[in-house]
C-alpha positions in Angstrom: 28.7 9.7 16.4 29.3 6.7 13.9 30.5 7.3 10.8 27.3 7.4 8.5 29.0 6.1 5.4 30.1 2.4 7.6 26.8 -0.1 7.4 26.7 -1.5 11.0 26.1 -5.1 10.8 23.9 -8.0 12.3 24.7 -11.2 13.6 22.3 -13.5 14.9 24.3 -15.8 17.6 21.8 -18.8 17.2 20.8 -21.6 15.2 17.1 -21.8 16.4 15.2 -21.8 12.9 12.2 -19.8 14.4 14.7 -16.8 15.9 16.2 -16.2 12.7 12.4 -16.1 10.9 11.4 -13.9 13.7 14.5 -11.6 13.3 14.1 -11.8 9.2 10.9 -10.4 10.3 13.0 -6.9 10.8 13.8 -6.6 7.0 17.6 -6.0 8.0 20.2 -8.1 7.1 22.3 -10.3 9.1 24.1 -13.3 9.3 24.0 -16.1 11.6 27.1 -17.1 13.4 27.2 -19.2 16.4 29.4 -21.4 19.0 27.7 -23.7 20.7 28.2 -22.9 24.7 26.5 -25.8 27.7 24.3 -23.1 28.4 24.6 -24.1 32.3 23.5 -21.6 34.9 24.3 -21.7 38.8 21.4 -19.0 38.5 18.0 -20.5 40.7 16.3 -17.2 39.4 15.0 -18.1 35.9 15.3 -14.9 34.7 18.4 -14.7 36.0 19.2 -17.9 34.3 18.1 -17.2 31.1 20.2 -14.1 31.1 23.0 -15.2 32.0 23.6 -18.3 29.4 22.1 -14.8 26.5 25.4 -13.2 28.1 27.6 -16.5 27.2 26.3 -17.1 24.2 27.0 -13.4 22.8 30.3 -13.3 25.0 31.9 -16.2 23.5 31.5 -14.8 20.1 32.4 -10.9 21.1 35.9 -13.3 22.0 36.2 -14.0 18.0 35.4 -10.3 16.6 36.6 -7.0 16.6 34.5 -4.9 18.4 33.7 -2.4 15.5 30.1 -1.2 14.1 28.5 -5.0 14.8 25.4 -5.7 16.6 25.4 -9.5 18.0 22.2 -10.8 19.4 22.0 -13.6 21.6 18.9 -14.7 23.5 17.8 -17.8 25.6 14.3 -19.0 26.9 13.3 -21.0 29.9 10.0 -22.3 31.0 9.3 -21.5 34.6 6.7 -23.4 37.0 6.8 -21.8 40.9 10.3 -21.2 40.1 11.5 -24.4 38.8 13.0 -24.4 35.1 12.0 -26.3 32.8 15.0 -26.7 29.5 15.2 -28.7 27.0 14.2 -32.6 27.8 16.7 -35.1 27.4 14.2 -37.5 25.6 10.8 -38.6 25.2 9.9 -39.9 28.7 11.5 -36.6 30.3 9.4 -34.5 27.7 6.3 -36.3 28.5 7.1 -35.3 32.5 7.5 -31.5 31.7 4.2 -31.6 29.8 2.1 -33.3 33.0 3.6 -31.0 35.4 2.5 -28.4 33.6 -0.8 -29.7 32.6 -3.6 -26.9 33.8 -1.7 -24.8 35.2 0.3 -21.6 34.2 3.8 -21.2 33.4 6.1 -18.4 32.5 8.2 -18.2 29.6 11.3 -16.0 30.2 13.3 -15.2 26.9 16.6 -13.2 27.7 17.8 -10.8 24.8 21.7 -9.6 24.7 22.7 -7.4 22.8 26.5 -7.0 22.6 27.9 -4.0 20.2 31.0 -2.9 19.2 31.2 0.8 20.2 34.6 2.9 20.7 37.1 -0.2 20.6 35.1 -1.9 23.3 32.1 -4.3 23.6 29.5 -2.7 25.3 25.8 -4.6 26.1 22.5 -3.6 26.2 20.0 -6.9 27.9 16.2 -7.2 29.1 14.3 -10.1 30.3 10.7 -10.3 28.6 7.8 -12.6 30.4 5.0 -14.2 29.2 2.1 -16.5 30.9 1.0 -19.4 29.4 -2.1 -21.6 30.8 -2.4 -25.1 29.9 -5.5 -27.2 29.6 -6.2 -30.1 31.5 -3.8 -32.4 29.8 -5.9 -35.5 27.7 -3.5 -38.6 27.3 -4.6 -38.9 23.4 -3.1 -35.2 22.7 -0.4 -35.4 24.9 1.0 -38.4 23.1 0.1 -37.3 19.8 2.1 -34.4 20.6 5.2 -36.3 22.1 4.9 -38.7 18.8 5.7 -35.6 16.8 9.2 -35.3 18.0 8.6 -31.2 18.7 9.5 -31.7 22.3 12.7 -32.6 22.0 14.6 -28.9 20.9 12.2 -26.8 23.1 12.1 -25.0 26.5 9.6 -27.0 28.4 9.1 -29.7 25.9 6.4 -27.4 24.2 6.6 -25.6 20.7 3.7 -23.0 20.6 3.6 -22.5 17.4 2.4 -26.1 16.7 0.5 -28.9 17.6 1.2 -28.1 21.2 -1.7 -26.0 20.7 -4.6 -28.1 21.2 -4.0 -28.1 24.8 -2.6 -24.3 25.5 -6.0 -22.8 26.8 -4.6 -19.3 27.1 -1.5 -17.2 27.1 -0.7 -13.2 28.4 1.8 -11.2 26.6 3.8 -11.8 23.4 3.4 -14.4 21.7 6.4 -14.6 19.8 8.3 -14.4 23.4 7.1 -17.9 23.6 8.1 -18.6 20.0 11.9 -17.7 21.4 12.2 -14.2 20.7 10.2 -10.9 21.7 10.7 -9.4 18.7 8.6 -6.3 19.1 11.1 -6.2 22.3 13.9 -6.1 20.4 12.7 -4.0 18.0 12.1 -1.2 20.8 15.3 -1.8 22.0 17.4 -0.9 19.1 15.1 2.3 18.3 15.4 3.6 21.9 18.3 2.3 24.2 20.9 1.5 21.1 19.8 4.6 19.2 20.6 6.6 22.5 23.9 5.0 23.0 25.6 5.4 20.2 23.8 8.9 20.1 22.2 8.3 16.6 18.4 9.5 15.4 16.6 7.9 13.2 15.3 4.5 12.3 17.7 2.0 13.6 17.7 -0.1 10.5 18.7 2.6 8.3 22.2 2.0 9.9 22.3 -1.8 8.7 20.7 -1.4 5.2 
């Protein structure tokens, strides 16, 4: 059992912007500490992919820490097209490519979560995969360089940023939205209640141990 009067604590392993609004969305506190890793994959699967550069980035700073009462979340997201991943585009020109391939179709999203914790001297991990379907209109030349023009492309999985002005072309999209975002929160949030909760053999709401 873990020792009720030790706060656990919360670290964000990223420096994404919209993972740490998403996570704020949790009312817990953490902190945000991260070391920048390639993020290469010999992985073909994109799921498989994505989890394994969540593992590295989580890993490399589980090498820093003590493995005591600390929760370290790490994620990444592909883009997937009839198994082809789509990252982050180099520039402009490679942006614009991502977009037209994917023009009318539909794509997955594939956001990895990892969860590292500290648990009885050792690092133990707890990691799921979540999936979401995008369809994309038809794509007109005016919006698609309007979009590109904006710059968005450039720090986002597929060249795309849902939450934007990549929206006048995204015609539909099947499960969570914020999955596309960068983070399945509600994921995440289920995780820690159930499978975290379980393992450290705690009841209870799960933020009660961080606040």
């Amino acid at each position: 059992m873990v020792d009720n009067n030790k706060k656990w604590q919360l670290i964000l392993a990223s420096g994404s912007p919209r993972r740490r609004e998403l996570l704020g969305h949790t009312k817990v506190p953490f902190v945000v500490q991260s070391i920048p890793t390639e993020e290469v994959s010999g992985e073909k699967n994109p799921c498989s992919f994505a989890l394994e550069v969540a593992r590295q980035k989580g890993a490399v700073l589980c090498d820093t820490l003590t493995p005591s009462a600390v929760v370290i979340v790490s994620a990444d997201t592909v883009v997937a097209l009839n198994g082809k991943i789509y990252g982050k585009p180099r520039d402009t020109q490679e942006a614009r490519q991502f977009l037209t391939e994917l023009a009318g179709r539909t794509h997955q999203v594939h956001t990895a979560v990892c969860l590292h914790y500290g648990w009885l001297g050792e690092w133990k991990r707890l990691e799921h995969v979540e999936t979401t379907e995008v369809d994309f209109n038809p794509l007109v030349p005016r919006l698609l360089e309007d979009y590109l023009a904006t710059g968005d492309s450039l720090d986002k999985a597929g060249a795309y940023g849902i939450q934007g002005q990549a929206l006048t072309f995204i015609h539909e999209v099947r499960g969570c939205y914020a999955n596309v975002v960068g983070f399945p929160l509600a994921r995440f949030c289920s995780i820690m209640e159930q499978d975290f909760m379980k393992q450290i053999g705690e009841k209870g709401p799960w933020q009660n141990l961080f606040l």
